[in-house]
C-alpha positions as CSV (number, residue, x, y, z in Angstrom):
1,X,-58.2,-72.6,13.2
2,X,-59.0,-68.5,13.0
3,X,-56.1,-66.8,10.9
4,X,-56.4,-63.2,11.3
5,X,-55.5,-60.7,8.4
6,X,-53.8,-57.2,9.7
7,X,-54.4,-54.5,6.6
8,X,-57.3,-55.7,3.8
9,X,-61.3,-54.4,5.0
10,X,-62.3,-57.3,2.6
11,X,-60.7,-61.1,1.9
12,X,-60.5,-60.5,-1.7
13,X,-58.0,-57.9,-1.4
14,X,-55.8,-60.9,-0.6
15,X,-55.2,-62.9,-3.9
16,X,-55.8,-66.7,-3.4
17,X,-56.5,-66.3,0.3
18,X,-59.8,-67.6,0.2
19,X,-58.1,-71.5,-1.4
20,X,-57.6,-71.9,2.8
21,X,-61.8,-70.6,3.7
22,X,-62.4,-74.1,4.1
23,X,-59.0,-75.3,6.5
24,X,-59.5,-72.2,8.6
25,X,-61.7,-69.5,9.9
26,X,-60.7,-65.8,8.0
27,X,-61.0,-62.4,9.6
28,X,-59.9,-59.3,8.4
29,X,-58.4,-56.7,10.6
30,X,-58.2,-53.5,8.7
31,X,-57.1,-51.7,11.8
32,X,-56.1,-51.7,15.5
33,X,-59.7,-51.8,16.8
34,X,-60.5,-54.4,14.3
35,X,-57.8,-56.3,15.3
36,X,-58.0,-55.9,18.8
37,X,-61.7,-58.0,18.6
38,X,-60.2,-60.3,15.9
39,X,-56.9,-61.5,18.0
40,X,-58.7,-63.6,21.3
41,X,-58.3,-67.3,20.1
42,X,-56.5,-66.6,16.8
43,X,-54.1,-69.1,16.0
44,X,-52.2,-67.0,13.3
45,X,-51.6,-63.5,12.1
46,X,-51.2,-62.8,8.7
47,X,-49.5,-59.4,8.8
48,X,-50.8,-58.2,5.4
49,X,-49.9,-54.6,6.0
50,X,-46.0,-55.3,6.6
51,X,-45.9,-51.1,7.2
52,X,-48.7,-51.3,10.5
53,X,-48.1,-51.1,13.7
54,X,-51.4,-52.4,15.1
55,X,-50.1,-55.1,17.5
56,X,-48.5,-52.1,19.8
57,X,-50.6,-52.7,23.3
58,X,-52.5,-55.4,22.0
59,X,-50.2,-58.7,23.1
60,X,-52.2,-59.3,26.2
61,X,-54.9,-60.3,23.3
62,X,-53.0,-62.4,21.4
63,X,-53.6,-65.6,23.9
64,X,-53.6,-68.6,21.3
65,X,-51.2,-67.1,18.7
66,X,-48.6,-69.5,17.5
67,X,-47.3,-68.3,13.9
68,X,-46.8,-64.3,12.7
69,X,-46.6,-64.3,8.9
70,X,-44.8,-60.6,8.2
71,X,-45.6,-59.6,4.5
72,X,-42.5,-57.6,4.4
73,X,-38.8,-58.1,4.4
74,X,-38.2,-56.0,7.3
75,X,-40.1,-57.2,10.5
76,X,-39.0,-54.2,12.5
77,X,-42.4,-52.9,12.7
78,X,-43.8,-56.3,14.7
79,X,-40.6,-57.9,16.3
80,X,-41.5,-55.7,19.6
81,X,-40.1,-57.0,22.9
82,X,-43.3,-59.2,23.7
83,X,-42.6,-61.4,20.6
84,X,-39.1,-61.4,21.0
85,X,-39.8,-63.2,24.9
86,X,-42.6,-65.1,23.1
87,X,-43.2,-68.9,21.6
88,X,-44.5,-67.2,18.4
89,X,-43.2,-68.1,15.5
90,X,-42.2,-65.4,13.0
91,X,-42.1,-65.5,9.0
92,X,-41.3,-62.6,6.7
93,X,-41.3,-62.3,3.0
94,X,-37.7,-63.0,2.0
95,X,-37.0,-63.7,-1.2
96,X,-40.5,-61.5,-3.0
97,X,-38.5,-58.8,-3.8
98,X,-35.4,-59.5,-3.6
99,X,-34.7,-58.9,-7.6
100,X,-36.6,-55.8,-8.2
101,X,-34.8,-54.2,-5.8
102,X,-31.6,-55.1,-7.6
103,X,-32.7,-54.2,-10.7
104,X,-33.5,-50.8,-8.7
105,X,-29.8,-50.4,-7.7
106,X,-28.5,-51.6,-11.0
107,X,-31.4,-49.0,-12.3
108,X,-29.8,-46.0,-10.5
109,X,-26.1,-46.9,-11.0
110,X,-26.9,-47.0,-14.6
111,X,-28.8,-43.6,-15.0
112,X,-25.7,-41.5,-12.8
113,X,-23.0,-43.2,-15.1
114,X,-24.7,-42.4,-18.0
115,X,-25.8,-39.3,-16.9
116,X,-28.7,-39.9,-17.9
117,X,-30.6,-36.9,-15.9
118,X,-28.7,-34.6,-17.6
119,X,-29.7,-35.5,-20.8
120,X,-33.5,-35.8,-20.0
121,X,-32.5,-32.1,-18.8
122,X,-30.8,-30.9,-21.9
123,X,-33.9,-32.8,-24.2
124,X,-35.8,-30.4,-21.9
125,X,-34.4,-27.6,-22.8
126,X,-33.8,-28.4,-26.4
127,X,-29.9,-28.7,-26.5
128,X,-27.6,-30.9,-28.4
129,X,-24.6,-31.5,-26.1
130,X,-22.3,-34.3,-27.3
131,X,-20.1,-35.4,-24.7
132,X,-18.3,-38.2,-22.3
133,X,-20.4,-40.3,-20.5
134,X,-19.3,-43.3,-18.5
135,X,-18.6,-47.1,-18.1
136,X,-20.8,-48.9,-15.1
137,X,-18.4,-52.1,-15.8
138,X,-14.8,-52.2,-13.9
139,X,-16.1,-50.2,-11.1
140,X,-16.7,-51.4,-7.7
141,X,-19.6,-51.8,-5.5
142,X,-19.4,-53.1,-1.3
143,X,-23.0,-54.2,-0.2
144,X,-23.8,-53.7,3.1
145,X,-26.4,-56.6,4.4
146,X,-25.3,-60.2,2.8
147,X,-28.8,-61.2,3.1
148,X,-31.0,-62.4,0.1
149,X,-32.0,-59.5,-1.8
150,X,-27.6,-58.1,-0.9
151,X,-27.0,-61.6,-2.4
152,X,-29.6,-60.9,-5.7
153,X,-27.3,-57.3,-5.8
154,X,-24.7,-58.8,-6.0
155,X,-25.2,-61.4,-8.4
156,X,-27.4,-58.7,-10.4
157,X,-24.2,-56.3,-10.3
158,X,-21.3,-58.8,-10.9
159,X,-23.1,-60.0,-14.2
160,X,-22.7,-56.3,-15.7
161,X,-18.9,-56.1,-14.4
162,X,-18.8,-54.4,-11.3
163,X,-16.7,-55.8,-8.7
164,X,-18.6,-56.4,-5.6
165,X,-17.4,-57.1,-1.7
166,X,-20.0,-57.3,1.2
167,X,-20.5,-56.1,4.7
168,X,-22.2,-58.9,7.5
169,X,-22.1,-59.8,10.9
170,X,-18.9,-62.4,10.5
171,X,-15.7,-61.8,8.7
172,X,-15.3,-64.4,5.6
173,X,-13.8,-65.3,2.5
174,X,-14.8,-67.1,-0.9
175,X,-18.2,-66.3,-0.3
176,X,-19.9,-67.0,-3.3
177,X,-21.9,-63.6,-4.0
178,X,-19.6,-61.9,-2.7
179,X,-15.9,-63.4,-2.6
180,X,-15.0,-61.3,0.0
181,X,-17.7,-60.4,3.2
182,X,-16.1,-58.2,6.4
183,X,-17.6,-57.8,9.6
184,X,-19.9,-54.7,10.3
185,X,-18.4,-54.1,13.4
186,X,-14.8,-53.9,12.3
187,X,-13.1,-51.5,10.0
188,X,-13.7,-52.2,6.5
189,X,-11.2,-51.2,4.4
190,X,-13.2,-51.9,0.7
191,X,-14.6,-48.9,1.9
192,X,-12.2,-45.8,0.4
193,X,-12.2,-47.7,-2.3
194,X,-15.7,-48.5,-3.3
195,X,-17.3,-46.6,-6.4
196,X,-20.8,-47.7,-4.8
197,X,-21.8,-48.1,-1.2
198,X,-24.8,-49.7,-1.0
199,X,-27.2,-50.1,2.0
200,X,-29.4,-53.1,2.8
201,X,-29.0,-53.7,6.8
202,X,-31.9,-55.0,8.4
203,X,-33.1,-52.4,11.2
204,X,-31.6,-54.1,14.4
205,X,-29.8,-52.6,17.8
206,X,-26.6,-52.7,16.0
207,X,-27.7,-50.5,12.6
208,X,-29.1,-47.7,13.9
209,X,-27.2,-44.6,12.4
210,X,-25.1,-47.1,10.8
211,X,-24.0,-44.8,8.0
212,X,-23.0,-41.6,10.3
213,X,-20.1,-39.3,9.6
214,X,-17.5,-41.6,10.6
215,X,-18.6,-43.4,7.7
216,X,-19.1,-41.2,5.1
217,X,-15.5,-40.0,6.2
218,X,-14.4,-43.4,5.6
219,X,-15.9,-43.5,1.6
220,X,-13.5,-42.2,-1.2
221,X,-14.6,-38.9,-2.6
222,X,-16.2,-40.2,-6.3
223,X,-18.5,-42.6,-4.5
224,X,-22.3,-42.9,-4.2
225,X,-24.2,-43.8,-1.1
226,X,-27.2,-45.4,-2.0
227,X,-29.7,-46.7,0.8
228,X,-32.8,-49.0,0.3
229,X,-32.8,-50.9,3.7
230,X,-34.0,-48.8,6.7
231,X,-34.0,-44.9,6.9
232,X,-33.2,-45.6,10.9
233,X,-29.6,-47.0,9.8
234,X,-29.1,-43.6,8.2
235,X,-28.1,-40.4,9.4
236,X,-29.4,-37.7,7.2
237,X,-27.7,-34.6,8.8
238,X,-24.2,-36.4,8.5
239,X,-25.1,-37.4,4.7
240,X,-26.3,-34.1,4.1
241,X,-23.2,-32.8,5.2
242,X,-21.2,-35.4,3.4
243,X,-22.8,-33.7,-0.2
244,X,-22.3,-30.2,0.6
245,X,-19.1,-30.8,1.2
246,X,-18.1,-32.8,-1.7
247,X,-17.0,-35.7,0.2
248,X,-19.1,-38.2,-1.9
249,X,-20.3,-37.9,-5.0
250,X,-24.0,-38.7,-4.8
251,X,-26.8,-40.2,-3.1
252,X,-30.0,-42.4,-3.3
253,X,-32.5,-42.6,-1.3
254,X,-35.8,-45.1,-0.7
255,X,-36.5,-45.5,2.4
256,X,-36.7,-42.9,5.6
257,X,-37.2,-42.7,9.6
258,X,-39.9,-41.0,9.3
259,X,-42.3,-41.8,6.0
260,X,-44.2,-40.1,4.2
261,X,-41.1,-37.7,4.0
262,X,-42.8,-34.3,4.9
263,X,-41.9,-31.0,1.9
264,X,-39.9,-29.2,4.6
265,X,-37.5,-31.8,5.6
266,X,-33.4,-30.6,4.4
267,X,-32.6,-33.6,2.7
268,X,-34.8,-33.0,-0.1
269,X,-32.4,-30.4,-1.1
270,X,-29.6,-31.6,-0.7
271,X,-26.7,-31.6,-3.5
272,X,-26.4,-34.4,-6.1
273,X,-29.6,-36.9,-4.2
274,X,-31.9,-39.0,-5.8
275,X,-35.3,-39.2,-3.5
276,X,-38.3,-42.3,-4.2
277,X,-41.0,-43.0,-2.0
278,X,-40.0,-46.3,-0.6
279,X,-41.1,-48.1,-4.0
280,X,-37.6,-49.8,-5.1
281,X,-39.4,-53.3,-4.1
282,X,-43.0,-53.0,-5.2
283,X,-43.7,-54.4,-8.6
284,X,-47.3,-55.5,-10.4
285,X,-47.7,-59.1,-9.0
286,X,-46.1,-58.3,-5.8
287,X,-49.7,-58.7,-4.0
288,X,-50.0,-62.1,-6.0
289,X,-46.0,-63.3,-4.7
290,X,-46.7,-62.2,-1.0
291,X,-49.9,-64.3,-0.9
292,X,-48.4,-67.4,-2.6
293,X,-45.7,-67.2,0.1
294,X,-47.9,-67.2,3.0
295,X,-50.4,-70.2,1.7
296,X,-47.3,-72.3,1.0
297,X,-46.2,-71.5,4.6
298,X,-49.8,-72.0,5.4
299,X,-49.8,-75.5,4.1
300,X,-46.9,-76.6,6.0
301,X,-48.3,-75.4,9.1
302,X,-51.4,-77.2,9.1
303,X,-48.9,-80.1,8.6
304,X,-46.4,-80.0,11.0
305,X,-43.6,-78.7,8.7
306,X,-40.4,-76.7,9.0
307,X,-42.1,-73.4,7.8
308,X,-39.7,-70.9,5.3
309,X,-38.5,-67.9,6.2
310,X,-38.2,-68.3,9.8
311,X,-37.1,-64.9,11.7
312,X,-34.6,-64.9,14.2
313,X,-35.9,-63.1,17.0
314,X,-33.1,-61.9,18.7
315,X,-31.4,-60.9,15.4
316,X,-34.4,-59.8,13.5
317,X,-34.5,-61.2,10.5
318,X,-33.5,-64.7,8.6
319,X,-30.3,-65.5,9.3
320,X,-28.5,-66.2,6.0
321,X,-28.1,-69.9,4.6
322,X,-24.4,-69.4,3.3
C-alpha cells in the first residue's frame, strides 16, 4: 500500500507516522511537483498541509487513490469537482480543534466585555481609571454552523451563562447544544436580538458572502460579529461599512479570502475590529492530535472499517450526528 504525505519534506515532521512504515509504503510530497511523481499507484493521500492546493491539475494522476485524509476542518481547498464525481473517500479533522477554538471565542467575548484593551491601554499610558465594566453572563450568543466545534461553542458559552441559539441547514427544536437551531436559508429572527453573532459555516455554494449587508442590517446595534469559519462567507466591504456606521458594535476576525492579509487591505482599519492570523485553532500538540487521527483512521482502513469523519461530498463537510 503507498500512502502519500501532501506538506512535510521529511516523515518525521509527522509525529507517529512512521508506527504504519511497516503496513505501507511512505512518501512525502512537500509540493506539487513532488506530488505529481508521488500520486501514480498511491492508494491514499494524507493531506498534511490542510492550507495546499497541490491536487489542482493533478487528478488524472491519482489513478489508484481510494481514501483522502484532510488534516483540516475545512476541506474546501481539496473537495474540487473531480473528487466530488469521484469513488474517493474523504476524511477531515473534525473534532482536533474544536475546543480551542471555543475557548478562542469565549477568549474574545471576555476581553470586549471587560474591556480589557482598554485597560492594557490605560496601564500603557500609566492611568488609573476606575470604572464600569461588564457582565459576559445573561447575554446572548446565535452560532452560525451547528457542526462540532458550533456545538463545543455552544456548550463552552452556555456553561458561563450566555444564552445560545444556532443557525443550520434544517429548522429544529430541543436541540441539545443549542435548544433552538433555524434554517440558514430562512429568516432568523434571534438575529436583532443576539449580543454575539458568531460565524462557523463551512465554505460551501450556499455560504459564500453569507454575512453581507442584508445581514449586518438584520443584527441589533450592540452586537459583535465575530468570524472564525471561512473569510469567503464574509463580505468585508459590507462589514466595514457596518462599523463605520455604528450599526454593530464590534468585530473579530481569523480567517480571510485572501491569506496572508496584505498591510494595505481597508479592513485592517476599520472601527472597533479585532484581526488574528488565522490561529484561533492551532494549539502545541495540535501536530500530535492531527496525526493520532489519521493512524486511527489508518487502522480501520487496512481493516475494512467504517472510517471517522467521513465528508460529504456534495455538502462538504461531515454532516452532523444530532
Amino acid at each position: 500500500m503507498k500512502v502519500v504525505i501532501n506538506g512535510p519534506t521529511a516523515l518525521t515532521e509527522v509525529p507517529g507516522i512512521l508506527a504504519i512504515a511497516n503496513d505501507a509504503e511512505l512518501v512525502c510530497a512537500p509540493d506539487r511537483n513532488h506530488l505529481r511523481e508521488a500520486l501514480p499507484e498511491a492508494d491514499v493521500l494524507l493531506g498534511w498541509n490542510f492550507q495546499s492546493k497541490d491536487m489542482e491539475g493533478l487528478w488524472h494522476k491519482a489513478d489508484n487513490l481510494k481514501w483522502i485524509h484532510w488534516c483540516g476542518a475545512g476541506v474546501d481547498d481539496v473537495l474540487s469537482p473531480e473528487l466530488a464525481a469521484s469513488d474517493i473517500v474523504l476524511t477531515n479533522a473534525r473534532g482536533v480543534f474544536d475546543l480551542v477554538m471555543a475557548e478562542y471565542v469565549l477568549g474574545y467575548m471576555l476581553s470586549e466585555v471587560k474591556q480589557f484593551r482598554k485597560s492594557w491601554q490605560l496601564q500603557a499610558d500609566k492611568q488609573w481609571q476606575n470604572r464600569v465594566i461588564g457582565k459576559l453572563s445573561g447575554t446572548s450568543a446565535v452560532i452560525f454552523g451547528v457542526g462540532s466545534i458550533g456545538r463545543t461553542t455552544a456548550r463552552l458559552l452556555r456553561s458561563v451563562g450566555v444564552t445560545v441559539a444556532g443557525v443550520g441547514r434544517t429548522e429544529r427544536s430541543g436541540d441539545a447544544d443549542f435548544g433552538e437551531i433555524y434554517a440558514s436559508d430562512q429568516e432568523i429572527p434571534i438575529l436583532k436580538d443576539a449580543d454575539w453573532v458568531i460565524g462557523l459555516l463551512p465554505m460551501t455554494s450556499n455560504t459564500a458572502r453569507y454575512y453581507n449587508s442584508k445581514f449586518f442590517d438584520g443584527m441589533k446595534a450592540g452586537a459583535r460579529f465575530i468570524n472564525l469559519g471561512r473569510g469567503e462567507s464574509l463580505d468585508e466591504t459590507a462589514l466595514i461599512a457596518a462599523l463605520k456606521q455604528q450599526k454593530i458594535s464590534g468585530a473579530m476576525l481569523d480567517v480571510f479570502n485572501d491569506e496572508p492579509l496584505e498591510p494595505d487591505r481597508p479592513i485592517w482599519s476599520a472601527p472597533n475590529i479585532a484581526i488574528s492570523a488565522h490561529i484561533s485553532g492551532y494549539f502545541a500538540e495540535y501536530e500530535a492530535d492531527m496525526a493520532q487521527l489519521f493512524l486511527e483512521n489508518f487502522a480501520r482502513f487496512t481493516s475494512d472499517e467504517q472510517l471517522l469523519n467521513v465528508v460529504d461530498k456534495s455538502l462538504g463537510f461531515v454532516p452532523s450526528e444530532k
